[in-house]
N, C-alpha and C positions, 0 to 999 in steps of 0.2 A: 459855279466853281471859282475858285481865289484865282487871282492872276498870282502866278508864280516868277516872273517873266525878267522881275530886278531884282530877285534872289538868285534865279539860276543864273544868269547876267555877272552879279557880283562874285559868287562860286565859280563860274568859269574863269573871271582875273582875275583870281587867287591860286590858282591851280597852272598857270602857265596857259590858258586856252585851250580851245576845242583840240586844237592840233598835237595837244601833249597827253589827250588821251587814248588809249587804244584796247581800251574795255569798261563799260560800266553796265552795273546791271544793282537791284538795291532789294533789303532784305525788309523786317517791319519797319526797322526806324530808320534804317541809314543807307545811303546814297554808298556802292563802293567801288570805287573806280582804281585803275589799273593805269599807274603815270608813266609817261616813256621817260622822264628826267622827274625822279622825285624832289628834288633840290630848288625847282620850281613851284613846290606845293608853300604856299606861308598859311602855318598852323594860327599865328597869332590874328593874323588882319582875319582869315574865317570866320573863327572864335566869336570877332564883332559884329559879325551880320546878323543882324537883325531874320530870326527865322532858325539860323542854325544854335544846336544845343551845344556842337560840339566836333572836332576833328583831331583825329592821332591817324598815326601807319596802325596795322595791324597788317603782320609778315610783308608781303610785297603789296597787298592790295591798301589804297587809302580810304579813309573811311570820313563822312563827313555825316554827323547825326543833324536829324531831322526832325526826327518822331514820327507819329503816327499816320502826318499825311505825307509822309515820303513817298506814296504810290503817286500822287499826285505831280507831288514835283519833279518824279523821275519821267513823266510823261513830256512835260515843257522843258526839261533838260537835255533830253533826249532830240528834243523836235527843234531846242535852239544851237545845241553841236554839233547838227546832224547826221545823230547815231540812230541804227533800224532796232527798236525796242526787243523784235521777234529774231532776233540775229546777235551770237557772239561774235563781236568780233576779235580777230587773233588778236595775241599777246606782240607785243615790242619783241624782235628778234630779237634783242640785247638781251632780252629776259632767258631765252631759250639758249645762248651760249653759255650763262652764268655757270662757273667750275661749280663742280661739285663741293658744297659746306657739311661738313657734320653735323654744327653748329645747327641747322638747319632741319634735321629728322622731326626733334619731338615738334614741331612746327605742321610738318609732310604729315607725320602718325594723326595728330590732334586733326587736324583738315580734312584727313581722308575718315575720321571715327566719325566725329560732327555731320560730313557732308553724307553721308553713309546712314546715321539716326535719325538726321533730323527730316527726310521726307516719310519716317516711320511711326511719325513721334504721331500723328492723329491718328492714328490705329489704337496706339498704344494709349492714349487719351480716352480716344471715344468709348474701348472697350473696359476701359480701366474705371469708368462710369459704371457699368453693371458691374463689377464686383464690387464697387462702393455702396452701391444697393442691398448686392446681396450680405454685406457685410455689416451696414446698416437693420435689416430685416429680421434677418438672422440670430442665434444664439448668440452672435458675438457682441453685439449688443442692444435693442430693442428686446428683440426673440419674441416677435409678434408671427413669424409665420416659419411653419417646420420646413428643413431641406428637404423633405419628400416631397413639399406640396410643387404643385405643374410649374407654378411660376418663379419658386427659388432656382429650380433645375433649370426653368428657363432663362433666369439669371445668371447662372454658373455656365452654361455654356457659353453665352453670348461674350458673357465677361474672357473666357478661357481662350476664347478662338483666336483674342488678338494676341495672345500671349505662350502658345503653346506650336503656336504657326510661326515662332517668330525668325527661325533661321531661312524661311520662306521671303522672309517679307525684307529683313538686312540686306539679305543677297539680292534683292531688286532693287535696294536704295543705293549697294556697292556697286553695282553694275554700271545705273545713270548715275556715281558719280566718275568712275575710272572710262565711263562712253565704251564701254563692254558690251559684249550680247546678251542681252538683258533675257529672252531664250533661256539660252545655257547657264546663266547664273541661275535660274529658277526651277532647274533641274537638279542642278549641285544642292540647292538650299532645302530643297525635299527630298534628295536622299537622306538627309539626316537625321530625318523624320521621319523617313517610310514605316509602313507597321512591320514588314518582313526585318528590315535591322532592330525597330523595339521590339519585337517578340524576343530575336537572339537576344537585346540585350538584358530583356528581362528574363528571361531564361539563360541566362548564364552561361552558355553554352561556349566551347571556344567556335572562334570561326574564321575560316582564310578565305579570302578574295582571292578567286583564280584557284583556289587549292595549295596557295604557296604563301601569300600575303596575310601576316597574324593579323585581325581586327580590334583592337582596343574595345572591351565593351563599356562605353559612356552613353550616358541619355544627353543627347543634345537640344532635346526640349526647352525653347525659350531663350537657346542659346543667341548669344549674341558676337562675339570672339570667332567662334569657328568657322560662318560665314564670310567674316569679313578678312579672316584671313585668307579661306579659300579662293573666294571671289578674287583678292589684289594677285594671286599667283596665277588663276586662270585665264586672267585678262593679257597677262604674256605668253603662256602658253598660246589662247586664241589666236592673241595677234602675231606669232609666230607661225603658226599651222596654216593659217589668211594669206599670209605671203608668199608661203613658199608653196602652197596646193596651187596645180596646175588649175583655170578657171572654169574649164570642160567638168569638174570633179568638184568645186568649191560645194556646192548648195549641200551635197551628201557628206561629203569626207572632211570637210571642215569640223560639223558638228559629233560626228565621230569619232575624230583623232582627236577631241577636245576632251569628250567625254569618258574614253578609253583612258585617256591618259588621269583627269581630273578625281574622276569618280574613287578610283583605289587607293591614290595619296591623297583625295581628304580624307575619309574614311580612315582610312592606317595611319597616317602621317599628322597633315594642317590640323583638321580635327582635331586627335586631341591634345594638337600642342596648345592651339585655342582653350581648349577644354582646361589646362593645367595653369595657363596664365589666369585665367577668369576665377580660378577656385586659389590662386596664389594671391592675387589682389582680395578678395572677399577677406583672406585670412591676414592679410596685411590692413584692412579696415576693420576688423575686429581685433588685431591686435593694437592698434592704434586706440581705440576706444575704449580697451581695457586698461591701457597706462592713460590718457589723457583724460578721459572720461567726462566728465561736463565741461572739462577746458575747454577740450575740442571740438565739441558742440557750440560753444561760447564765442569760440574764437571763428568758426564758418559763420553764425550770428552775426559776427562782428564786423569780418570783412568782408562781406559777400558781396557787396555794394561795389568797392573796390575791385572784387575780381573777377565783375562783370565789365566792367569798366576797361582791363587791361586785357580780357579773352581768355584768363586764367582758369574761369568758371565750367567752359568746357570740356579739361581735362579732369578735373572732379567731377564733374558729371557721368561722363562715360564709366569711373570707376565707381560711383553709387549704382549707375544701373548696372554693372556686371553682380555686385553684390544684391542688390533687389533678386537679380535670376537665378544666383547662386546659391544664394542665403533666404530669399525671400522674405528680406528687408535691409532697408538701411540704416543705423544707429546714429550716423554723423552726418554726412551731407546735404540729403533731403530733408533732415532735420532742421540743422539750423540754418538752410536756406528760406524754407520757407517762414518760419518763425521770420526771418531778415524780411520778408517780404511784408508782412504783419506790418511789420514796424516802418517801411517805407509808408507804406499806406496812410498809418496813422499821423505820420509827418509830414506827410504833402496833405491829408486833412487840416492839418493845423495851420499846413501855409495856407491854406485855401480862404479859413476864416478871417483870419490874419493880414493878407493882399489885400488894396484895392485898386482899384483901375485898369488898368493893361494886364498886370501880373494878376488880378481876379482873375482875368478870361482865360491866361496862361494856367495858371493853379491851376483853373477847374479840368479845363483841358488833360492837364496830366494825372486830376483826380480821377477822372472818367477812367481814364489808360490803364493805370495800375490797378483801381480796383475790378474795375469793370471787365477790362479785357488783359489784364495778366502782363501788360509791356511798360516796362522798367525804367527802361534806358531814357526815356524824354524829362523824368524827374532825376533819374542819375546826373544828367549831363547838365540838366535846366537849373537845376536847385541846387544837389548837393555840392559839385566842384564849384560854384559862382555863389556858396556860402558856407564858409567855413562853422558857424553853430550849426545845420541844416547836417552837416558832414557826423560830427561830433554827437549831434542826439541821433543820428543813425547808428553809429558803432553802440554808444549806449544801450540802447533799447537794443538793437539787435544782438550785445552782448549780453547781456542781462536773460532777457528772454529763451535765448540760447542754451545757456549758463543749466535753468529751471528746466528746460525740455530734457537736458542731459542728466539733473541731476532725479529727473523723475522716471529715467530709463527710458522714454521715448523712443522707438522707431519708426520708420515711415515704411508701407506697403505696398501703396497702389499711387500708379504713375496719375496724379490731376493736375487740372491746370492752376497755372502761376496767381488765377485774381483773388479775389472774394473765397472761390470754393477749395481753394488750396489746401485747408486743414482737411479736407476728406481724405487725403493720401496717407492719417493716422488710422484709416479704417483696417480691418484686417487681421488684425492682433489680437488679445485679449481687451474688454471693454474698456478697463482703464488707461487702454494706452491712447485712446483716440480722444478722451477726458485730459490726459495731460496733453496731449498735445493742443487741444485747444486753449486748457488753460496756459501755456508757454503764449501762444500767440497773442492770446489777449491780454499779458504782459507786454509784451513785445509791441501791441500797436499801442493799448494805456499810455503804457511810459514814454515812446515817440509823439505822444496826441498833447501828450500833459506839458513836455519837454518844451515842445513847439507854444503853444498856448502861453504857457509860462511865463518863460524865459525871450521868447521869440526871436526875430529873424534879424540878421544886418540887414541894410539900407544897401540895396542892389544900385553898382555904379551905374550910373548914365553910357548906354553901348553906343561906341563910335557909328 
């Protein structure tokens, strides 16, 4: 293993000392620690350490990029601060006074969506695998093997389970992130799915909870929205009923008065307020892609790089996957993300041929990354902001590319991962839509391969 030991060293006086942190824990690439005096953090002197790609705030927590072997150095960071890896530790009490911001919601909403998806997102992956099989297989385009035969069905289920379970599965991600009863949240997140409420709601039937309460008939299959709104109201409820039940009664009456209570207002209520937001967003991204139409493709293309960079990438995210659930499919986001991803690839190939010596082993490094295993952020931070042509043939190609996937109607279907096999998430559609969308990409990396090659790179300054 690398000694990591005068990186983390230099990182800790940068930051004000072990003494000025009071939470770090770290994601694939980056280190992100929690400052009790942010005004101690120097952005610039980090920047120059040799190792780091990169540091900004992002909300209150700071963020120091690393890359890929950030599991590594969070081990030796950890062991020379002496913070217990297995243990949160609290927040700076300054933090917990801070008045209420407005300012501050789409911040709270975004943190709670993210932290809420993203321990769902390998479900949503792995299974999202078989329907790209069966979609592959399939009439839709090969048509090498009929839906009746054992193993397309075997396909469609396996693919379906991640996807049809999924207000199941929210409700366990919203839970462990609000530190709710993870229990009771997985109770709420299968009522909504019970077969006794889809039979009412396929059968039309009206229906009152208790005999008094109207039930909205919606399929909440696959939903995403109504979980997660459920789950953030039932974690006050819970921890309201926690407090004040007497402890002789908690074990029974807690989950009780949770469940009496949660069960009728999601169902009548959270539900399908969730429900209406989710189908108001889908029609606000198809109305968006009916006026902008390959712009807007063009323009996510374009800046995607960018608004991964600043965390902006999250909040498009969560509203592609409400349209995936609600629409079943996306026209613009997944679109010309991944096409942008295309075209990083093909531009950190370029750097890679291009480099030699140190920045060789660095290249390849971050070639491996992006193509191999789908993580972005070590050629974002390494390459594109520490060279402004690297910047510029990425908007390029990833507008360009964009541009083409828009203007050949492209959407995207099935959730895959970020590397190499990213263009499978054009699977699902009609044949030609999973042809243009490869042809987009292979625009999109072409032109960033060609760009680089070409034209090539500034002369990276000598780091302090």
């Amino acid at each position: 293993m690398a000694d990591y030991t005068n990186l983390c060293n230099k990182i800790l006086e940068n930051i004000g000392g072990k003494e000025n942190i009071s939470n770090a824990v770290h994601c694939m690439t980056r280190l992100r620690l929690s400052l009790k005096d942010k005004s101690k953090a120097n952005i610039d002197a980090l920047k120059e350490i040799k190792g780091v790609l990169g540091a900004q705030f992002n909300g209150d927590q700071f963020h120091v990029i690393i890359g890929t072997t950030v599991g590594d150095v969070y081990k030796e960071f950890c062991e020379i601060a002496g913070l217990n890896e297995s243990e949160v530790i609290e927040e700076n009490l300054d933090i917990k006074k801070e008045k209420f911001n407005i300012k501050e919601i789409p911040r709270i909403i975004m943190n709670y969506l993210s932290g809420s998806i993203a321990p769902v997102l390998p479900i949503m992956l792995g299974c999202g695998f078989f329907q790209v099989f069966y979609s592959i297989l399939g009439s839709g385009l090969l048509n090498v093997l009929s839906e009746d035969s054992a193993i397309m069905q075997t396909l469609n289920i396996f693919g379906k389970v991640g996807f049809y379970f999924l207000p199941v599965y929210v409700a366990w991600g919203a839970a462990k992130k609000l530190n709710t009863s993870i229990p009771i949240a997985l109770v709420i997140g299968t009522i909504l799915i019970d077969p006794n409420i889809v039979s009412i709601v396929q059968a039309k039937h009206a229906f009152k909870i208790f005999g008094f309460l109207n039930m909205p008939l919606n399929d909440y299959s696959s939903g995403v929205l109504p979980p997660l709104i459920a789950i953030w109201v039932m974690s006050y409820v819970y921890k309201f009923i926690d407090k004040h039940m007497p402890k002789s009664l908690k074990v029974v009456a807690v989950p009780f008065f949770t469940l009496l209570i949660m069960l009728p207002v999601t169902l009548c209520f959270l539900a399908p307020i969730g429900n209406w937001i989710g189908v108001g967003i889908a029609a606000a991204i198809n109305a968006i892609y009916n006026v902008a139409g390959p712009v807007g493709v063009g323009l996510i293309g374009a800046l995607w790089m960018l608004m991964i960079s600043t965390g902006m990438h999250i909040a498009v995210i969560q509203m592609a996957i409400v349209s995936i659930f609600s629409n079943g499919y996306d026209p613009i986001v997944f679109v010309g993300s991944t096409v942008a991803n295309y075209a990083l690839m093909g531009l950190v190939l370029a750097y890679f041929i291009r480099s030699k010596g140190e920045e060789k082993q660095l290249a390849g490094a971050n070639t491996v990354a992006i193509i191999a295993g789908g993580v972005s952020e070590p050629t974002i931070f390494g390459l594109l902001f520490r060279n402004k042509r690297a910047f510029i043939y990425q908007i390029i190609a990833g507008g360009v590319g964009g541009f083409v996937a828009g203007a050949l109607k492209t959407s995207f279907y099935t959730m895959a991962p970020g590397n190499f096999m990213n263009a499978l998430g054009f699977t699902g559609g009609v044949g030609n839509n999973f042809r243009n969308g490869v042809i987009a990409c292979i625009i999109g990396f072409g032109l960033a391969l060609l760009l680089g090659l070409i034209l090539g790179f500034e002369e990276k300054k000598k780091e302090a």
